[in-house]
Structures are given as structure tokens and as C-alpha cells.
VMD Tcl script that builds the backbone (N, CA, C; Angstrom):
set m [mol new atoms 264]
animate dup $m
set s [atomselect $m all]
$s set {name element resname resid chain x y z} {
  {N N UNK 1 A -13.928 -5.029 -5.870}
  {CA C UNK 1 A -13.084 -6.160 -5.532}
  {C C UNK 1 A -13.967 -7.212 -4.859}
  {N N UNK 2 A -14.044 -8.693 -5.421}
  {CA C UNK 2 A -14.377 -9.316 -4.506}
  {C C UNK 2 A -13.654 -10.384 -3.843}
  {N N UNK 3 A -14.088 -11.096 -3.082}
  {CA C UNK 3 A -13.861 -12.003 -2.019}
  {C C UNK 3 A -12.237 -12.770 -2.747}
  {N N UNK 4 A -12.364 -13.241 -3.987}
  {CA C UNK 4 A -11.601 -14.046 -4.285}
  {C C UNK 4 A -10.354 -13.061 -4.979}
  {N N UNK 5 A -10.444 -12.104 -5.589}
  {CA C UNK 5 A -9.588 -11.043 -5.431}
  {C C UNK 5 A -8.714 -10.166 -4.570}
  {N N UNK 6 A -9.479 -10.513 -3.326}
  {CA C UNK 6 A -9.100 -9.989 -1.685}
  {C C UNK 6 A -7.825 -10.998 -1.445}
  {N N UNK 7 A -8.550 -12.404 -1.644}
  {CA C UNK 7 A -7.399 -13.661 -1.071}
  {C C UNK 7 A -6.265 -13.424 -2.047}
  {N N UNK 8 A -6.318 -12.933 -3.460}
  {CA C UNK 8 A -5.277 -13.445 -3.941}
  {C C UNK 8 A -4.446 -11.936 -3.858}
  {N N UNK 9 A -4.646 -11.324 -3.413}
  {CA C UNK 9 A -3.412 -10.308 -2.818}
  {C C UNK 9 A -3.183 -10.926 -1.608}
  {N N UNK 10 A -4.076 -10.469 -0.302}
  {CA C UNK 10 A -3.594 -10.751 0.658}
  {C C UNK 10 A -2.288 -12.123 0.878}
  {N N UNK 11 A -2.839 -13.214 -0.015}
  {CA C UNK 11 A -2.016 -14.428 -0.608}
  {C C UNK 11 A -0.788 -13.849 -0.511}
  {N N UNK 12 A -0.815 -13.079 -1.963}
  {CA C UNK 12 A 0.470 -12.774 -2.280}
  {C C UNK 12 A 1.596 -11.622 -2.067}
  {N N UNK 13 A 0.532 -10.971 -0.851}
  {CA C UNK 13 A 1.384 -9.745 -0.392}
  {C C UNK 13 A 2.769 -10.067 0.191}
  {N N UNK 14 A 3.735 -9.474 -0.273}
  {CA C UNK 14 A 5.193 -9.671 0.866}
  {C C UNK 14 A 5.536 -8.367 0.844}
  {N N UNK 15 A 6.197 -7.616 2.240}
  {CA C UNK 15 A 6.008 -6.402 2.689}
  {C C UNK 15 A 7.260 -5.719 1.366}
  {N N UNK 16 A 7.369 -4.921 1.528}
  {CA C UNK 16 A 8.139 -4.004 0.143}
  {C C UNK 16 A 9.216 -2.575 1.357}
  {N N UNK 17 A 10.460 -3.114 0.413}
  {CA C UNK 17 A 11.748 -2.325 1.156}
  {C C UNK 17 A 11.498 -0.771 1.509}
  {N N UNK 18 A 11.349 -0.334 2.859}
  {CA C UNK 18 A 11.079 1.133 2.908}
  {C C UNK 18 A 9.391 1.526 3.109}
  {N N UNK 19 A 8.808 -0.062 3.206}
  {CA C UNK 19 A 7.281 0.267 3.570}
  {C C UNK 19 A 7.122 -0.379 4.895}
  {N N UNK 20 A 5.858 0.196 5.198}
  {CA C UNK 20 A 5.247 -0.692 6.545}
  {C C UNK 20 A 5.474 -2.257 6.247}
  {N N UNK 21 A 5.151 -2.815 6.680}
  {CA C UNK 21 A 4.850 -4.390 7.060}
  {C C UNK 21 A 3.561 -4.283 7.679}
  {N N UNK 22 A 2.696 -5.043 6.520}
  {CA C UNK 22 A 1.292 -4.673 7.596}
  {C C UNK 22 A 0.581 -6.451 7.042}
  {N N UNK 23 A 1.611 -7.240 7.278}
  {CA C UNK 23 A 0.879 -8.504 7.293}
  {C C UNK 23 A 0.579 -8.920 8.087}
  {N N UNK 24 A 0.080 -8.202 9.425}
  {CA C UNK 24 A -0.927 -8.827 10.345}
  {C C UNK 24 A -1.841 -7.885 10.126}
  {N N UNK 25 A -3.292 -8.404 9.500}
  {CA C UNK 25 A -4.330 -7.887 9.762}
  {C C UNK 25 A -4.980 -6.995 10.996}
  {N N UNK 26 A -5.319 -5.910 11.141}
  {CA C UNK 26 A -6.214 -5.422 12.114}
  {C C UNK 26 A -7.464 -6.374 12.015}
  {N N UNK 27 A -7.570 -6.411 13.274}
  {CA C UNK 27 A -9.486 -7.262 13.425}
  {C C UNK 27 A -10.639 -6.316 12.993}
  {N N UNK 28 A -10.344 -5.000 13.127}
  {CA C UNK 28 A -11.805 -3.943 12.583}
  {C C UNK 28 A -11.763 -4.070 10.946}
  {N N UNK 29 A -10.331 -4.251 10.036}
  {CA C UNK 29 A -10.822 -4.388 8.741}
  {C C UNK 29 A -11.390 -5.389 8.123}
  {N N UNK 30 A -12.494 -5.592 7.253}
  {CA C UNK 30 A -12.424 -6.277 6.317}
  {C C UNK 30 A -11.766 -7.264 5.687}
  {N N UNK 31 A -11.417 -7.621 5.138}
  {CA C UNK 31 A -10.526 -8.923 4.413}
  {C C UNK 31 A -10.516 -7.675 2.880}
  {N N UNK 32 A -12.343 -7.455 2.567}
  {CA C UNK 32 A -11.396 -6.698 1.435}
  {C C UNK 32 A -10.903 -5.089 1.498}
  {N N UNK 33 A -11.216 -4.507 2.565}
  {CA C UNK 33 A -10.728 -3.415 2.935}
  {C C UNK 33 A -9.125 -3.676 3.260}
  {N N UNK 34 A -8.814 -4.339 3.537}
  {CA C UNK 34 A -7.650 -5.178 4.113}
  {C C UNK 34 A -6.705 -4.935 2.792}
  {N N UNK 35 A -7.628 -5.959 1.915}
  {CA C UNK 35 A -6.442 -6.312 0.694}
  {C C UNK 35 A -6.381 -4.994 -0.352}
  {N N UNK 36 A -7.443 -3.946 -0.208}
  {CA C UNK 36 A -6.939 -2.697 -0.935}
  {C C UNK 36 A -6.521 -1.769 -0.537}
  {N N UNK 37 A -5.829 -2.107 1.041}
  {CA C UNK 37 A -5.077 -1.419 1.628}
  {C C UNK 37 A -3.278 -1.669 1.077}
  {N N UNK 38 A -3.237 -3.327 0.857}
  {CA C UNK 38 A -1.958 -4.027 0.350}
  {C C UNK 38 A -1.796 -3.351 -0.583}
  {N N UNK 39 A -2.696 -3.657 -1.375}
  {CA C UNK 39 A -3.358 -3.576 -3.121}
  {C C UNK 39 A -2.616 -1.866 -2.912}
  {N N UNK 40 A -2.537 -1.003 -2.231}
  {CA C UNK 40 A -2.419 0.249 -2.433}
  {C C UNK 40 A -0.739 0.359 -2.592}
  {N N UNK 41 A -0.363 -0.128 -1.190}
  {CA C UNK 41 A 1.251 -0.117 -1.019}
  {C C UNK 41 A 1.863 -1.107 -2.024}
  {N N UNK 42 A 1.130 -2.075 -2.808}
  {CA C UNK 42 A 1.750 -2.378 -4.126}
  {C C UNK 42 A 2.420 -1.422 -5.211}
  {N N UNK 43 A 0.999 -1.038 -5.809}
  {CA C UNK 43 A 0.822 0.242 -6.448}
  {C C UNK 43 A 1.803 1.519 -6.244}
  {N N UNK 44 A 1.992 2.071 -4.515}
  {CA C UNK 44 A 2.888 2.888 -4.631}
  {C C UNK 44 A 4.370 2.314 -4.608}
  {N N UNK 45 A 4.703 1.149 -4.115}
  {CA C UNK 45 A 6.171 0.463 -3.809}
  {C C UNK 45 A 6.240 0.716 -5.658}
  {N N UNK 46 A 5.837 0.001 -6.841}
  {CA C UNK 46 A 6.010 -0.235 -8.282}
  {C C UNK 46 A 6.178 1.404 -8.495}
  {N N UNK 47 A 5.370 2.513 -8.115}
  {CA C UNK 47 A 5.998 3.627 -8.199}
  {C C UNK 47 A 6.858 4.060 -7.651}
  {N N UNK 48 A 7.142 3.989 -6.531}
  {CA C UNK 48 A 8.653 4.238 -6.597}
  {C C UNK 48 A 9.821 3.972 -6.821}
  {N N UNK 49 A 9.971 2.809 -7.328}
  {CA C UNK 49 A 10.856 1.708 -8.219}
  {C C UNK 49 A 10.803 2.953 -9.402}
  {N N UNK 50 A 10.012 3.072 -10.219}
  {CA C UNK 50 A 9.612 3.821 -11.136}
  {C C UNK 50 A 9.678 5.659 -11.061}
  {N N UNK 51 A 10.232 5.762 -10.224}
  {CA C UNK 51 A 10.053 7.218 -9.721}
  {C C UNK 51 A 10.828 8.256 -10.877}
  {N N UNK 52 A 11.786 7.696 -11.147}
  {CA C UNK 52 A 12.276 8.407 -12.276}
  {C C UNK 52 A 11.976 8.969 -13.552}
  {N N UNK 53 A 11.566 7.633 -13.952}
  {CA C UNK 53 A 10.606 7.374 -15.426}
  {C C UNK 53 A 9.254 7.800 -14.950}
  {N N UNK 54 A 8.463 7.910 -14.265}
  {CA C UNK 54 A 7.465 8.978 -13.879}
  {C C UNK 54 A 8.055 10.405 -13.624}
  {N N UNK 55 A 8.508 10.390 -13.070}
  {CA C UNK 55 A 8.749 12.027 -12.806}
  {C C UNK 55 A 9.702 12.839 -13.982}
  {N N UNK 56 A 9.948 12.199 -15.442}
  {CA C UNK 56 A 10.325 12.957 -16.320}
  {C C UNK 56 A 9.161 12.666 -17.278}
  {N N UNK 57 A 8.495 11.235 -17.173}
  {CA C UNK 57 A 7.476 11.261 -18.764}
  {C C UNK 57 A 6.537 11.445 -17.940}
  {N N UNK 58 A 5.692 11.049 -16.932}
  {CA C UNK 58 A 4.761 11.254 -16.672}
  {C C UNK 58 A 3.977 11.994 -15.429}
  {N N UNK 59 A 4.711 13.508 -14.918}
  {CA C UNK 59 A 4.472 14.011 -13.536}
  {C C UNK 59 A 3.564 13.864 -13.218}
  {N N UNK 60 A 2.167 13.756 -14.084}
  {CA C UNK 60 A 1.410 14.154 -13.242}
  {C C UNK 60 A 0.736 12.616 -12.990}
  {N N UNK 61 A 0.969 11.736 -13.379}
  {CA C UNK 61 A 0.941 10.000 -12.895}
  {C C UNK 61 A 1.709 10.173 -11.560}
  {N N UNK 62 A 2.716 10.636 -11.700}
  {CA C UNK 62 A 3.812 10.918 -9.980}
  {C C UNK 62 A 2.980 11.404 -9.167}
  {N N UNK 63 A 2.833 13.000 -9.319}
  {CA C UNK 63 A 1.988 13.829 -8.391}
  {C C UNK 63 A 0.716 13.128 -7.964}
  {N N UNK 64 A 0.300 12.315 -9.060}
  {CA C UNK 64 A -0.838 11.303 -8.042}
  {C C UNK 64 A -0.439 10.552 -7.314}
  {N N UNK 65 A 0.298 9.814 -7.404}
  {CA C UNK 65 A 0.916 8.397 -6.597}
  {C C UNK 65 A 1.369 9.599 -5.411}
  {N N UNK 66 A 1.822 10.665 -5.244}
  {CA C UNK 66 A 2.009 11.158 -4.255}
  {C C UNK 66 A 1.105 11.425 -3.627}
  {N N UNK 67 A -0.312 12.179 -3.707}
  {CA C UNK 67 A -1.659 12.376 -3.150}
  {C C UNK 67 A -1.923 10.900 -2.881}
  {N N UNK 68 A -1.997 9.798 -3.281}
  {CA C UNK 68 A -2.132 8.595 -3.011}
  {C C UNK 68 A -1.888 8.325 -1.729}
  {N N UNK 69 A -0.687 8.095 -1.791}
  {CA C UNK 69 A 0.643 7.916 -0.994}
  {C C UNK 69 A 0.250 8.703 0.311}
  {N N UNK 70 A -0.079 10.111 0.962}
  {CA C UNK 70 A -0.462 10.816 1.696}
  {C C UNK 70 A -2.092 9.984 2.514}
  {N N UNK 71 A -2.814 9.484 1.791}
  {CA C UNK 71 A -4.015 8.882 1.834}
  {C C UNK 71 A -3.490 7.646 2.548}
  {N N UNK 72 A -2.783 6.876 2.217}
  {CA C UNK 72 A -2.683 5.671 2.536}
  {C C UNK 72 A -1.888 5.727 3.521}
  {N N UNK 73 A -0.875 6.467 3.785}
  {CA C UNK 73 A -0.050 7.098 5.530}
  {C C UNK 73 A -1.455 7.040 6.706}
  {N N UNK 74 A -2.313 7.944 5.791}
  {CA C UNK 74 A -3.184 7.893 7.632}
  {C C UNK 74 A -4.312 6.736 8.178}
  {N N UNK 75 A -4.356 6.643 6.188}
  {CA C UNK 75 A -4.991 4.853 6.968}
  {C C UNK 75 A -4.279 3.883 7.407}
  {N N UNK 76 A -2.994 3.756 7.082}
  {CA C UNK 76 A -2.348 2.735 7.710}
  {C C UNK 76 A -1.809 3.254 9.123}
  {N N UNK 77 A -1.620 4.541 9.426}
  {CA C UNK 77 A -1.793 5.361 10.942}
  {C C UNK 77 A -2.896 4.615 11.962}
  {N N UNK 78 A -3.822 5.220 11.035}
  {CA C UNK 78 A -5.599 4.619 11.588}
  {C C UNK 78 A -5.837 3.693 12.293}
  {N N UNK 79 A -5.249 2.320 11.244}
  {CA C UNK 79 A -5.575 1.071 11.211}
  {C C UNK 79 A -4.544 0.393 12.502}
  {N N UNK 80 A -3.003 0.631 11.964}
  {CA C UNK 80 A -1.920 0.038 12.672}
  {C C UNK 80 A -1.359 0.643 13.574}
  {N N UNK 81 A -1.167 2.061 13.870}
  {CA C UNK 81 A -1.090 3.258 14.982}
  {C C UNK 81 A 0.626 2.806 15.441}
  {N N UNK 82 A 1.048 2.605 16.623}
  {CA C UNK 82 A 2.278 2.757 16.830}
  {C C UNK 82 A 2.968 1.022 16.585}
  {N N UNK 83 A 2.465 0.038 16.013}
  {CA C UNK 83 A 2.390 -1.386 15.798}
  {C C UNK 83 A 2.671 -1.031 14.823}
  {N N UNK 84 A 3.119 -0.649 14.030}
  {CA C UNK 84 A 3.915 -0.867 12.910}
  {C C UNK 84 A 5.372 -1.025 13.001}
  {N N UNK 85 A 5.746 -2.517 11.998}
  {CA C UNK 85 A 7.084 -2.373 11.814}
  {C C UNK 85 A 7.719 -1.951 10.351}
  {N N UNK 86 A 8.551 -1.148 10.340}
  {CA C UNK 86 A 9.104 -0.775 9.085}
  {C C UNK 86 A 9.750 -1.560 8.467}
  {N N UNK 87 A 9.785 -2.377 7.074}
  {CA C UNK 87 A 10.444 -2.993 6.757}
  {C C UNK 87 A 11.849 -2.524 5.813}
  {N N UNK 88 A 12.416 -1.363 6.497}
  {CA C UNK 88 A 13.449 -0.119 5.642}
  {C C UNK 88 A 14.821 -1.303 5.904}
}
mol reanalyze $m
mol bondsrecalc $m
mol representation Tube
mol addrep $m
């Protein structure tokens, strides 16, 4: 990912129903560590929209987005710690 790929998520991130809200940057990340952190909770928010139609045609596309999904809990733990707001 570079620089100009970073801006145009971060750009266009808006937080997703039932996820963190993590549009305030931490100061220790990156810009593009940052935006493939978004870039991630994109990815899983479109899967779970999709959760259905994955989990009959394609489990094991699911079962990843779930190992995913587990990964991206403790970095956004890591990063945002008890400062997180839920946007549920």
C-alpha cells in the first residue's frame, strides 16, 4: 500500500454498524498502518453483510474472515485500548 492508497481509505472510511469507530487515529500508527487497519474492518463489515452467502457457498472464505476478524480485535485492543467507541 502506498501513501496515496492510505489517503484514499482513510478519506473514505465511515465507521460500520456493530464496529469500533476508530476515526481518530492513534499517534504511534502510521498513516499506512492506520489505513490497513480501516482497510481490514471494511473487508470484515462487507463480510458480514455477506455472512450468509459465505457460510453456505463459501465456508471456508467465512472461517477466514473469522481468523481475520480475531487478528484485528487485538490490534484494535492494542492500538485503541479502553477509547473505543462502538458504533452498535
Amino acid at each position: 500500500m502506498n501513501n496515496k492508497e492510505a489517503n484514499q481509505i482513510i478519506d473514505n472510511y465511515k465507521p460500520h454498524k456493530g464496529f469500533y469507530d476508530l476515526t481518530e487515529r492513534p499517534k504511534i500508527l502510521t498513516k499506512i498502518k492506520y489505513a490497513k487497519v480501516l482497510n481490514t474492518q471494511n473487508i470484515l463489515a462487507e463480510a458480514e453483510k455477506n455472512k450468509e452467502y459465505l457460510t453456505k457457498m463459501t465456508p471456508i472464505q467465512y472461517q477466514e474472515a473469522k481468523e481475520i476478524s480475531a487478528l484485528y480485535q487485538a490490534i484494535v485492543w492494542q492500538y485503541w485500548g479502553y477509547r473505543y467507541n462502538s458504533n452498535i
